[in-house]
N, C-alpha and C positions, 0 to 999 in steps of 0.2 A: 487553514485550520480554524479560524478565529470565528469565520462566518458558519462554520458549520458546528460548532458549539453553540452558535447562537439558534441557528436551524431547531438544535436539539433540545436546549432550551425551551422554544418555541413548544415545537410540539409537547413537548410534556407538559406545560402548564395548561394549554390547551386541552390536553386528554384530563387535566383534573376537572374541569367542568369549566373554565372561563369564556371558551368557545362557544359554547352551548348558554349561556348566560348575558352575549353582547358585550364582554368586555377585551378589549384591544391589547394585547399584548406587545410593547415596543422596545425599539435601543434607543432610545434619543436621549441626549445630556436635558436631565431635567431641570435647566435655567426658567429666569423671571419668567421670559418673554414667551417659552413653551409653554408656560403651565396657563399662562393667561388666554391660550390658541383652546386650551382641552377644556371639549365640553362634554364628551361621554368618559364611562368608568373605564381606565385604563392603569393599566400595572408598567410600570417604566424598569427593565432591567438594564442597567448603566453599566458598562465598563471603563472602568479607569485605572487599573493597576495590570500589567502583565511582567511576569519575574520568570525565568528559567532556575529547575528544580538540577542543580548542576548535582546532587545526590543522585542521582538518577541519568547521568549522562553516559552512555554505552559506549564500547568502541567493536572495532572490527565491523564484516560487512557481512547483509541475509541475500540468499538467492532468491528470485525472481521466478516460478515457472510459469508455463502457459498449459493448454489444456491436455497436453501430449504428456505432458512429465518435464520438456525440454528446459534446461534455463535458455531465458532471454534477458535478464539483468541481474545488474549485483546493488545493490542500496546500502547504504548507510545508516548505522542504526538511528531509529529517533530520537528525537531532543522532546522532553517533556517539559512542558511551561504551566505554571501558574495563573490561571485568568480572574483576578478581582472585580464580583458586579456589586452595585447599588439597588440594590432593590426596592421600591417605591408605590405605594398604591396611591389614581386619583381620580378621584369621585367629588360629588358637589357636597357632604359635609362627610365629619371628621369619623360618623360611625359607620358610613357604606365604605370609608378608606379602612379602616381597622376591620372589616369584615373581609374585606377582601384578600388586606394584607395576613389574617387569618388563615386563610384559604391557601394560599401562597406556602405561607409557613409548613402546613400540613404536607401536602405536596412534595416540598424539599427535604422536609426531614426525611421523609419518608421511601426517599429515594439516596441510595449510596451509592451509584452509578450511572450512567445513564442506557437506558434497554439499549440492545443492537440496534432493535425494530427502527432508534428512533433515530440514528446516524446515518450521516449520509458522506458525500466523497471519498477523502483519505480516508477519516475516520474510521470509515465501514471497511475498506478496504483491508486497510492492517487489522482491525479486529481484536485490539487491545481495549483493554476498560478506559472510561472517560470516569473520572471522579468524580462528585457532587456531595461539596460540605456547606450545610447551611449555618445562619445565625453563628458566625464568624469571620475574621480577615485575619491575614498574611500577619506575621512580625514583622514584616520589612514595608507593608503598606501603610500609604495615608489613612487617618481616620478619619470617620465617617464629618465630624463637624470641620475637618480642611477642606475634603471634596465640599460639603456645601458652600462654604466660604469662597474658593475657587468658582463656582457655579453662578456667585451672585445669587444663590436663592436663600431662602429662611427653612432654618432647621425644622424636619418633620420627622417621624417614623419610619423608618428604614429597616433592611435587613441586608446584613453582609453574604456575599457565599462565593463561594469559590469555587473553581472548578480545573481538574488538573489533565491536563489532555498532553497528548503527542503529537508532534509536528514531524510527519515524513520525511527520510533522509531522501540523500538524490542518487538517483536513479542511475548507471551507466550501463546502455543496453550492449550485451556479447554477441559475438561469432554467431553464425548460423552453424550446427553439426556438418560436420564434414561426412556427405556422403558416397566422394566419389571414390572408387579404388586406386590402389597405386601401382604403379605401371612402373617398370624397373627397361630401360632402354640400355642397349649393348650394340660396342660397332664390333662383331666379329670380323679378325683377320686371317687370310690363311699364309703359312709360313713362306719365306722370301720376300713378302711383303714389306714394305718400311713400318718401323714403328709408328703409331699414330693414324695412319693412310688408311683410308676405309676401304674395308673388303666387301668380302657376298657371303650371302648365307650357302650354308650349305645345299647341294644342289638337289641332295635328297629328303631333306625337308622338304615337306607341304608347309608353306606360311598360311593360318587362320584368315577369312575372309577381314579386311578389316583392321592387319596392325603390321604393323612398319619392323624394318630388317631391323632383328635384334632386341625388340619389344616385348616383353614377357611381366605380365600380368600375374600381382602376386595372391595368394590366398584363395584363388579360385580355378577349378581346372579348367574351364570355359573361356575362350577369351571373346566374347562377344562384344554387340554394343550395348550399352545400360540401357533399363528399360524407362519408364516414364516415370520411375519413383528414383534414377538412378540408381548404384550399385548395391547402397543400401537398402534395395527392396526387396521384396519377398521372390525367391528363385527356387526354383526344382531342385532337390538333393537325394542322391541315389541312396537306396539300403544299404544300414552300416551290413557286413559279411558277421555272420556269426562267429560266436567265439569258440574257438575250441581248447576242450577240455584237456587238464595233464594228463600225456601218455596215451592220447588218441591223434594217430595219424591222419595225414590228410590224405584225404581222395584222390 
């Protein structure tokens, strides 16, 4: 889920114009040793804080279908988490970084979720909103001058945001439908027989091509063999007999 928040990320800052502009949109911890590597205009989005929004923790399970109607899983509702980024612009002086980190800002605000269009995996799958709060962090997050401190770098201009997404529960796939008929088997005996001791059918019975002494096939007048859809498939059914009316005889 994590990587596809960033996916989403990705492209949206991109659809604001920074693609079109030459500037590089990444995740990498902005330490000394990075920033001294970068030499074109790049916006660094950092994650360092993820928290589960236990307010939001569901129980019981959703079903699964496929494109028939059928279920084929039962899942687990999702866990939704908290994702804390760092937001950072960097450029060669301090007014192409505040222009860009401008641009940025515009962007974010301006988005309270993030489009479908722009999700991909689970995300897209389940189809639930992804959150997007800019120019803020968590109560329960570090602040922005620890994360520098931790990073080994020197405090710059920053922008907090968050983003609150769902993590897929897990999956247990079901039974395929059951579609074959049920078949009800009988040992007829005829009297002086022993209890138990297998008889004959009767000798004036026809047995159906196809089914063994005492076998009798429920729900269906037919006792054939299934067809390549088995029993559950589509089969011949005679016209129901008209209904007759009170106080009219039958013919």
């Amino acid at each position: 889920m994590i990587h596809e928040v960033d996916e989403g990320l990705r492209r949206l800052l991109a659809e604001s114009g920074l693609e079109a502009s030459g500037v590089e949109v990444v995740f990498d911890a902005p330490t000394r040793d990075w920033a001294a590597r970068r030499s074109a205009p790049t916006v660094c989005v950092f994650l360092y804080d993820i928290r589960e929004d236990h307010v939001r923790r569901g129980s019981g399970a959703g079903e699964v279908f496929d494109a028939d109607g059928f279920v084929v899983a039962r899942r687990t509702p999702p866990r939704w988490f908290e994702l804390t980024y760092l937001v950072t612009a960097w450029a060669s002086r301090p007014q192409d970084e505040h222009r860009l980190l401008s641009q940025v800002l515009t962007c974010l605000v301006n988005t309270d979720t993030l489009p479908p269009r722009l999700l991909t995996g689970t995300l897209a799958e389940l189809g639930l909103l992804v959150d997007v709060d800019a120019g803020g962090t968590g109560k329960d997050a570090p602040a922005a001058s620890d994360v520098w401190s931790a990073l080994g770098g020197e405090l710059k201009p920053s922008l907090g945001l968050r983003v609150k997404a769902p993590l897929a529960g897990l999956s247990t796939v079901t039974a395929p439908p059951v579609t074959d008929g049920l078949v009800v088997r009988s040992v007829p005996h005829r009297s002086g027989t022993e209890p138990g001791a297998p008889g004959r059918a009767e000798s004036g019975r026809e047995r159906p091509s196809g089914e063994e002494d005492g076998a009798r096939r429920l729900r269906y007048t037919q006792g054939g063999e299934p067809g390549p859809e088995g029993f559950g498939g589509p089969r011949e059914r005679r016209a129901v007999p008209a209904r007759r009316r009170r106080g009219e005889r039958q013919p």
